[in-house]
C-alpha positions, 0 to 999 in steps of 0.5 A: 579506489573506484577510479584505480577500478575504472581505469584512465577514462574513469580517473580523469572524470573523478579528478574533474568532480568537484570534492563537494560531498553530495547530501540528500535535503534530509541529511543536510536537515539532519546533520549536527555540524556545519560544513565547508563544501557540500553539493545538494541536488533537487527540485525548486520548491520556491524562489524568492528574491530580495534585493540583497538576498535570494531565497530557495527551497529544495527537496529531493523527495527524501523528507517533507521539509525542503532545504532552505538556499540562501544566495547572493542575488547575482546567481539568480538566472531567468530560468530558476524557477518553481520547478526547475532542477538544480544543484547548488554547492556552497556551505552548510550552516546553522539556520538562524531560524527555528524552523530549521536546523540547517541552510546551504549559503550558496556559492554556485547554483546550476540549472539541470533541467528548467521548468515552464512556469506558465504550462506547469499544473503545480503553483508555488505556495499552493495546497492541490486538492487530491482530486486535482493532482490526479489529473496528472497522474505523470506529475502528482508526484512532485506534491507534498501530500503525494510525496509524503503518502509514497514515503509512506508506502515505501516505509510500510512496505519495508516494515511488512517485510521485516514483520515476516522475515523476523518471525520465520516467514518466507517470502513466496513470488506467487504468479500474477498470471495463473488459471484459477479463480479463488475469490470465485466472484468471477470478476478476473481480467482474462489473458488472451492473444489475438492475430489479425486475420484479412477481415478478421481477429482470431483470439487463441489461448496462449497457455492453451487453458483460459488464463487470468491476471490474479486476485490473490495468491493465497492457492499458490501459497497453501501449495508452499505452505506444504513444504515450508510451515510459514510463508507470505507474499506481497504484490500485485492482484487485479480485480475486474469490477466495473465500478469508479467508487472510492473503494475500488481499484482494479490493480491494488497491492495484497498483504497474505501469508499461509501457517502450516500446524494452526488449529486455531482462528485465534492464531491467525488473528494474532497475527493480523493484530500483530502485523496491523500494530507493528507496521503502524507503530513504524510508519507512526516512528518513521514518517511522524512528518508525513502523517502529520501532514494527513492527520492536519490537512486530509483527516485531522479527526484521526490525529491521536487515534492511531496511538491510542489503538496501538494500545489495546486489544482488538474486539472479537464479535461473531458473525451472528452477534453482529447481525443481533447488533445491526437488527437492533441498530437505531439507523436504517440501512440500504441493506436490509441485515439478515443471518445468511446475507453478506456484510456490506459497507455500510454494516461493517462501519457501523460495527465498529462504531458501535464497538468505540471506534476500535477495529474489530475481527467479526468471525465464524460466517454462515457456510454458504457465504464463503468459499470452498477452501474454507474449513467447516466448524460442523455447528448444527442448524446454522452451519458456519465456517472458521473465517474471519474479517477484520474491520477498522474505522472508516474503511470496514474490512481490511483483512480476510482470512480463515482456517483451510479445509484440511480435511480431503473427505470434505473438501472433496463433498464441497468440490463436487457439489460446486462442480469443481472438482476437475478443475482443482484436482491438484487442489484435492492432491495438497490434502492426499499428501500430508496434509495438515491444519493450516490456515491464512488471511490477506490485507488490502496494503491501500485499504491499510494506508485509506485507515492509518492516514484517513484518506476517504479515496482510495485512488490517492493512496497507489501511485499510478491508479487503475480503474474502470475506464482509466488507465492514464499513464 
């Protein structure tokens, strides 16, 4: 029917085709039965020959373990080597071997695209350390533990989409250029134009307004979170920290979502549980090879944990007993705990020591440490707001959230004292206009795969990695 569609031209390309079916390596692994012509397309993982046999290994990037080729000497050529692209035809049969379900019994092999050995930075049979496969930011790719964290990526990806979708959320595209900084750290990439001048740059404003790359979209999501009761988004944001830490990016990925008619802090915890324990039960049913392969090589305390966290309930401390925790803490921190300062690394992973190794919401933060949007609980002398982080070992925070200042006499006290009130006039309109309790959170997405795979740097867990001073590719 495709070639009856295409016409003449299309018709004699399909009757040139060889009637081999094409199989991905991880529907060939999978397959049950033998078959007689098959066409597999991939990438020389290893090449070894043998007087009265050849040996390959291809993979296509659909599973970790590659597809074993056996061939008659004969069809090796000078340029099948590690690297190089191919696509071989022949017979799938059962594998004599354990190890394997199936192997290809090759009856054609050709040469798509050769690869030089001598120049290529990957070696046959060779584990790269992370932080030499990040030199190549055009090829690192093309390693197992790469291939396996993208796979992974991919399948967490489409299971936050499915948690949401499933549970009545829409799915928002908030902008990635806006004029509004809601983090206030004021550490924003600003947008501007430039025109040469003879002697000069003349920078201008291109939407007339100072405009930046966005930190988050939680704003634009309380502006849909006025007309739908429950929305998300998930996508880029940037961040102009000048810092080559482990924990810093300045292009990462963010998890947020935004419900209309919460008047609870329980309820926007439950669903960071949920979303936590549903994405990583599929990545853990999914992948179990891939994550395998980080829970041996890269982080082999972290085998069983996962499962095991699965399982039960995530502790919830305040603000003021974590503090009571640290004071009291048999170590001695770079940062001094005091009520009223912010939580740094430091304390956050050593809360969750203390609470067993267990992620743990830390909730109600002093007032002044927050921002304005969010909600004040009106507690008296130590005056907190309804937010929460919640951290997990290893990393700390992952997620953010709060309940959101519904209340327009408040938020327009706070606005006013910070000397904003201009700048989010429209801010102050959501809560003129049917206004009601709402509240949301956002999940760092690579500081979640740092957790689930126990990968230290952050900068091998984002396939292109941005950071001060580095833009590669």
């Amino acid at each position: 029917m495709l070639c009856a569609r295409g016409g003449w031209r299309a018709l004699r390309r399909c009757a040139s085709l060889p009637r081999a079916v094409r199989l991905r390596v991880r529907e060939a692994l999978g397959a049950r039965e033998p078959a007689e012509a098959v066409r597999v397309q991939g990438w020389v993982r290893s090449v070894r020959s043998q007087k009265e046999v050849l040996f390959l290994h291809i993979n296509d990037g659909s599973s970790l373990e590659s597809l074993q080729v056996v061939a008659d000497p004969s069809l090796e050529k000078r340029d099948l080597t590690f690297g190089s692209a191919v696509e071989v035809q022949g017979k799938l049969v059962k594998s004599p071997h354990k190890m394997q379900n199936m192997e290809l019994q090759a009856e054609t092999i050709h040469v798509v695209g050769p690869c030089d050995i001598w120049s290529f930075p990957l070696k046959m049979r060779e584990r790269h350390p992370l932080e030499y496969v990040r030199q190549f930011p055009h090829l690192r790719c093309r390693n197992n533990t790469l291939g396996a964290l993208l796979r992974i990526r991919s399948e967490a990806t489409a299971s936050i989409h499915s948690f949401f979708q499933d549970n009545g959320y829409v799915h928002i595209h908030t902008p990635i250029i806006t004029s509004n900084d809601c983090e206030g750290a004021g550490e924003l990439f600003q947008i501007e134009t430039s025109r040469e001048e003879e002697d000069s740059v003349e920078k201008s404003h291109f939407f007339n307004v100072p405009a930046f790359l966005t930190v988050s979209g939680q704003l634009h999501l309380e502006v849909m979170a006025g007309a739908f009761t429950h929305v998300f988004t998930f996508g880029p944001t940037f961040r102009a920290e000048n810092s080559q830490s482990r924990r810093h990016l300045a292009e990462f990925y963010m998890v947020e979502a935004e419900l209309s008619f919460t008047e609870s802090l329980q309820d926007i915890m439950q669903v960071m549980e949920d979303l936590f324990k549903t994405v990583t039960g599929t990545v853990l049913s999914k992948c179990p090879r891939d994550v395998e392969l980080f829970h041996k090589y890269i982080a082999p305390a972290q085998k069983g944990r996962l499962e095991q966290m699965l399982k039960h309930k995530f502790m919830i401390i305040s603000y003021s007993e974590a503090v009571e925790i640290l004071k009291q803490a048999p170590q001695t921190f770079t940062f001094k705990p005091e009520w009223g300062c912010d939580l740094q690394t430091e304390h956050e992973k050593y809360l969750v020591k203390h609470c067993g190794d267990v992620p743990v919401f830390v909730v109600n933060y002093p007032y002044d440490l927050k921002p304005f949007y969010m909600r004040d609980n009106e507690d008296g002398p130590q005056h907190t707001v309804a937010a929460v982080d919640l951290l997990v070992p290893g990393v700390g925070e992952l997620c953010g959230g709060s309940l959101r200042e519904e209340r327009l006499p408040f938020l327009e006290s706070r606005l006013e004292r910070l000397g904003l009130t201009d700048a989010y006039q429209w801010y102050l309109d959501l809560r003129k206009f049917g206004s009601v309790p709402h509240g949301g959170f956002g999940m760092g997405f690579e500081r979640y795969l740092q957790y689930i795979l126990g990968v230290d740097n952050i900068k091998d867990v984002i396939p292109f990695p941005r950071f001060s001073h580095s833009c590669l590719l």
